[in-house]
C-alpha positions in Angstrom: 16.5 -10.7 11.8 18.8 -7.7 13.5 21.7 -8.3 10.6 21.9 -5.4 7.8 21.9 -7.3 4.7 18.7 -9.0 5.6 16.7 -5.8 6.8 17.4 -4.2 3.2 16.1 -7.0 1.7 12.9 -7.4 3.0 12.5 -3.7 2.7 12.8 -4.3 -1.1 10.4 -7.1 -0.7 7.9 -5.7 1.0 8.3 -2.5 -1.0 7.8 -4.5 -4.3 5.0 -6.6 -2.9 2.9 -3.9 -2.7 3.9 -2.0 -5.4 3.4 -5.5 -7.6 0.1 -6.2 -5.9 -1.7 -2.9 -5.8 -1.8 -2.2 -9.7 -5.0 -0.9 -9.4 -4.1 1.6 -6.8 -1.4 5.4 -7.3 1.3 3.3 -5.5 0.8 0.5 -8.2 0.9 3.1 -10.6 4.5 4.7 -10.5 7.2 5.3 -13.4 10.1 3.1 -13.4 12.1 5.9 -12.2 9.7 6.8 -9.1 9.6 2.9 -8.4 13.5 3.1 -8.0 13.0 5.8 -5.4 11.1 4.4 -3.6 12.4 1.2 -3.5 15.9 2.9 -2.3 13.8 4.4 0.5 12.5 1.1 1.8 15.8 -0.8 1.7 17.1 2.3 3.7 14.2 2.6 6.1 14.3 -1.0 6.5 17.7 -0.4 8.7 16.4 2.8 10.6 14.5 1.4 13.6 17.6 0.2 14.9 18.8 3.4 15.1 18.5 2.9 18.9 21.1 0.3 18.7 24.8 1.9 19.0 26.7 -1.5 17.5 24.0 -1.8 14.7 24.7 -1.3 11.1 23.0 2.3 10.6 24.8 3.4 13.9 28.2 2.3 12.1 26.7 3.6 8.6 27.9 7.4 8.8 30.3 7.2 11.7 30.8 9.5 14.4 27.8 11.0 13.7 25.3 8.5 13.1 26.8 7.0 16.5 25.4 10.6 17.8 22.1 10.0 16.5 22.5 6.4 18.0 23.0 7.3 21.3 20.6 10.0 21.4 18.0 7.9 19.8 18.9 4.9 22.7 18.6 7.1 25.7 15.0 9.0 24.9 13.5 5.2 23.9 14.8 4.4 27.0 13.3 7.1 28.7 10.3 6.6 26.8 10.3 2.6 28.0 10.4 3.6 31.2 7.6 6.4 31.2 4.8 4.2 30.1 6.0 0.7 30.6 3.2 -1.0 33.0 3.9 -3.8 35.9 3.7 -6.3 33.8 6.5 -4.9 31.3 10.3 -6.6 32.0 12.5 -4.3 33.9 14.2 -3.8 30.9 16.7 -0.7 29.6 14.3 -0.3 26.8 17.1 1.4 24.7 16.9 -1.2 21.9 13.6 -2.4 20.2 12.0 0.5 21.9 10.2 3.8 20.4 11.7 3.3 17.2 10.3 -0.2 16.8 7.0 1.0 17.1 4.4 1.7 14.2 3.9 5.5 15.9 7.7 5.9 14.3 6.9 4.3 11.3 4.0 7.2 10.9 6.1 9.5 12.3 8.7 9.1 9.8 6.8 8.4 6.6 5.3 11.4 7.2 8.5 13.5 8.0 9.9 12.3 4.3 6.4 13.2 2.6 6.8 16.2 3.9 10.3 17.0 3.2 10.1 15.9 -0.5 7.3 17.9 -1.1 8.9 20.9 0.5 11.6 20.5 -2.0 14.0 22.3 0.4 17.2 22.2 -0.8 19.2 21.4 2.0 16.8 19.1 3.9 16.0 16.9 0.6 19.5 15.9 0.1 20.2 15.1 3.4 17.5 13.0 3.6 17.7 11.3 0.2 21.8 10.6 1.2 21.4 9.2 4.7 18.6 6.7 3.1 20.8 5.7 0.0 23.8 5.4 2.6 22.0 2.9 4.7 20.7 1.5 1.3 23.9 0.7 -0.2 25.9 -0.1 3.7 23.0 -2.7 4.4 23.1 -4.9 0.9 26.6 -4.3 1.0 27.5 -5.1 5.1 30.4 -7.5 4.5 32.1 -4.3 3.5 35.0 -2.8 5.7 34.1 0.2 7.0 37.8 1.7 7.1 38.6 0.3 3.7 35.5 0.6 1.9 34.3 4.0 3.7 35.1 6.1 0.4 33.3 3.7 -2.1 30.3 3.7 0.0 30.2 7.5 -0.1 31.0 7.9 -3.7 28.3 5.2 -4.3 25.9 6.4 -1.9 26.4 9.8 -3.8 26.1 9.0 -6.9 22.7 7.1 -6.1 21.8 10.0 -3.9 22.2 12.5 -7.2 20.2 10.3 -9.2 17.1 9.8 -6.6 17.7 13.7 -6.5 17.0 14.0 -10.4 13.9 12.0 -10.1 12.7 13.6 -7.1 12.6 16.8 -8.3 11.6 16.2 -11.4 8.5 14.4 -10.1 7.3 16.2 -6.7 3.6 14.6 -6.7 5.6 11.3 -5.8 6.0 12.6 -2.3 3.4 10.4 -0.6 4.6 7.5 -2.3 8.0 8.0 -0.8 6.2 8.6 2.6 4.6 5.5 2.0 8.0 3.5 1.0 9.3 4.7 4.7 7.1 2.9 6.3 6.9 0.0 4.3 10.9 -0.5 5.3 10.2 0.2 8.4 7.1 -2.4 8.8 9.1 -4.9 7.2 11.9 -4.2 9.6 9.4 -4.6 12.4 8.1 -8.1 11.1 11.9 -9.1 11.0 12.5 -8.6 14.6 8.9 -10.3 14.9 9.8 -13.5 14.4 13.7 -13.9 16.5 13.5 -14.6 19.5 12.8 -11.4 21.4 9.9 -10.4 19.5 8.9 -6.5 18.9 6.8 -3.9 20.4 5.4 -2.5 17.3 2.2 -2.1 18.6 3.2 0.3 21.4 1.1 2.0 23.2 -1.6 -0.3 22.6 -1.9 -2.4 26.0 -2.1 -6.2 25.5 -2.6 -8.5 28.1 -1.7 -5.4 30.7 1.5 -4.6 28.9 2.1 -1.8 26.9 5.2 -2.9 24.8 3.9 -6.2 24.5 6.5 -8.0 22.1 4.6 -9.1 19.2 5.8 -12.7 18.2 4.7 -15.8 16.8 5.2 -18.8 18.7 8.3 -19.9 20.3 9.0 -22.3 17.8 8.5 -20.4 14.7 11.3 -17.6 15.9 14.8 -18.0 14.9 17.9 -16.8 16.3 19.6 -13.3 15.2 22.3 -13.8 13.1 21.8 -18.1 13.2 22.1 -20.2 10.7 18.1 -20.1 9.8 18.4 -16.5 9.0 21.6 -16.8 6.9 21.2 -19.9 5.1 17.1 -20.2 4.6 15.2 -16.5 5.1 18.3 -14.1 3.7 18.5 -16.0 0.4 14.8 -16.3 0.1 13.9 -13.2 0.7 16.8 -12.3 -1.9 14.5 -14.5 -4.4 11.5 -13.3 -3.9 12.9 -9.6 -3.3 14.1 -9.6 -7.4 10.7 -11.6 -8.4 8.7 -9.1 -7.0 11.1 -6.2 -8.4 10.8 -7.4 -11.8 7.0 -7.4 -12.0 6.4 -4.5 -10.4 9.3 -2.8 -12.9 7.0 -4.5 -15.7 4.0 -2.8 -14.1 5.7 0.4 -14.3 6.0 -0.4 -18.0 9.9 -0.6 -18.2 10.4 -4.3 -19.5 7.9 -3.8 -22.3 8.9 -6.5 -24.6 8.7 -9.3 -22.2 5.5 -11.5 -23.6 4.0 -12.5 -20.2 3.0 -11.2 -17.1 5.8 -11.9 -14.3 3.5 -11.8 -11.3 0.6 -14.4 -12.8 3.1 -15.8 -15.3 -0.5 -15.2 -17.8 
């Protein structure tokens, strides 16, 4: 599940799940406007583990310098593949579905945004909120031309960027929950790549059966192919379905659709 469109989505999926599900919990407890953060964050964060990847859609996202990031990003997974990998590891590059595919990252960089928004800085929090509402907007929007539609996707990205930036500020005790909305994309990113062919390493360093990037997968005939026709035609528009289900009761939750007479999630 390596093409943009369909990471974003399950980011917002996963990100409304939870947020849906956990009513009785702070993250099932945001305003309308923190749930739009967040849920920005997730379809953003649902692109970066593939970061490592120099042809992948975040690499492509802010040009020559997110191809910077891309490279730099391949070469110390790589690095980091071939420090701890065991005998029973593939002699593999390790570049791609490496470090970043890993639940240590997903940690790592929850925990960078929570503390970033709750810094406030004010050069780090809108760099942070653009790059996530850039890969935001280029991953539900892929079939895009990069050279044609480069200025839209900045003017959008910006505009959504200013907004998150309103919110943000406004409400700074949200920090966690944005933390929290990394990971989710990210973990719903990881469960994506779970289930194609190659599997992923999420579990890293954790050794299982002597391998330390074993690739988490479930059996061979329950993966699809990256890009195939299963992903495309079945998962991408179901996920798409259940993605604006699970928006709109969660949005409900958060008390903005107030005059609708049922509940959305129980249909009560």
């Amino acid at each position: 599940m390596s093409t943009g469109p369909t990471h974003a989505i399950s980011g917002l999926a996963c990100w409304a799940g939870v947020t849906a599900i956990a009513s009785n919990h702070a993250i099932g407890q945001l305003t309308p406007q923190a749930w739009v953060l967040g849920a920005t964050l997730a379809s953003g964060a649902a692109l970066l583990p593939d970061i490592d990847h120099p042809q992948s859609t975040v690499a492509r996202t802010f040009g020559a310098f997110s191809l910077a990031f891309s490279k730099i990003a391949n070469t110390v997974s790589s690095w980091t593949y071939r420090a701890t990998k065991t005998s029973k590891d593939t002699d593999r590059d390790g570049g791609h579905r490496g470090l970043t595919h890993t639940v240590v990252f997903a940690v790592l960089a929850g925990l960078v945004t929570t503390a970033i928004v709750q810094a406030g800085n004010r050069f780090a929090l809108p760099v942070l909120m653009f790059v996530f509402c850039g890969l935001a907007v280029r991953g539900l929007l892929n079939n895009w031309c990069p050279k044609r539609d480069a200025l839209a996707i900045i003017v959008t990205s910006g505009a959504l960027t200013l907004l998150c930036m309103k919110w943000v500020v406004a409400a700074p005790e949200n920090a966690a929950a944005a933390g929290i909305a990394v990971m989710i994309g990210c973990f719903a990113h990881y469960l994506g790549d779970a289930i194609t062919e190659q599997g992923c390493p999420m579990l890293w360093p954790i050794p299982i059966g002597g391998r330390t990037w074993y690739p988490v997968a479930p059996p061979k005939v329950m993966r699809m192919r990256t890009g195939g026709a299963v992903e495309l035609s079945l998962v991408l528009p179901g996920l798409t379905l259940l993605a604006v289900w699970l928006s709109a009761a969660a949005l409900q939750h958060a008390g903005a659709l107030p005059w609708l007479g049922f509940d959305l999630l129980t249909f009560a």
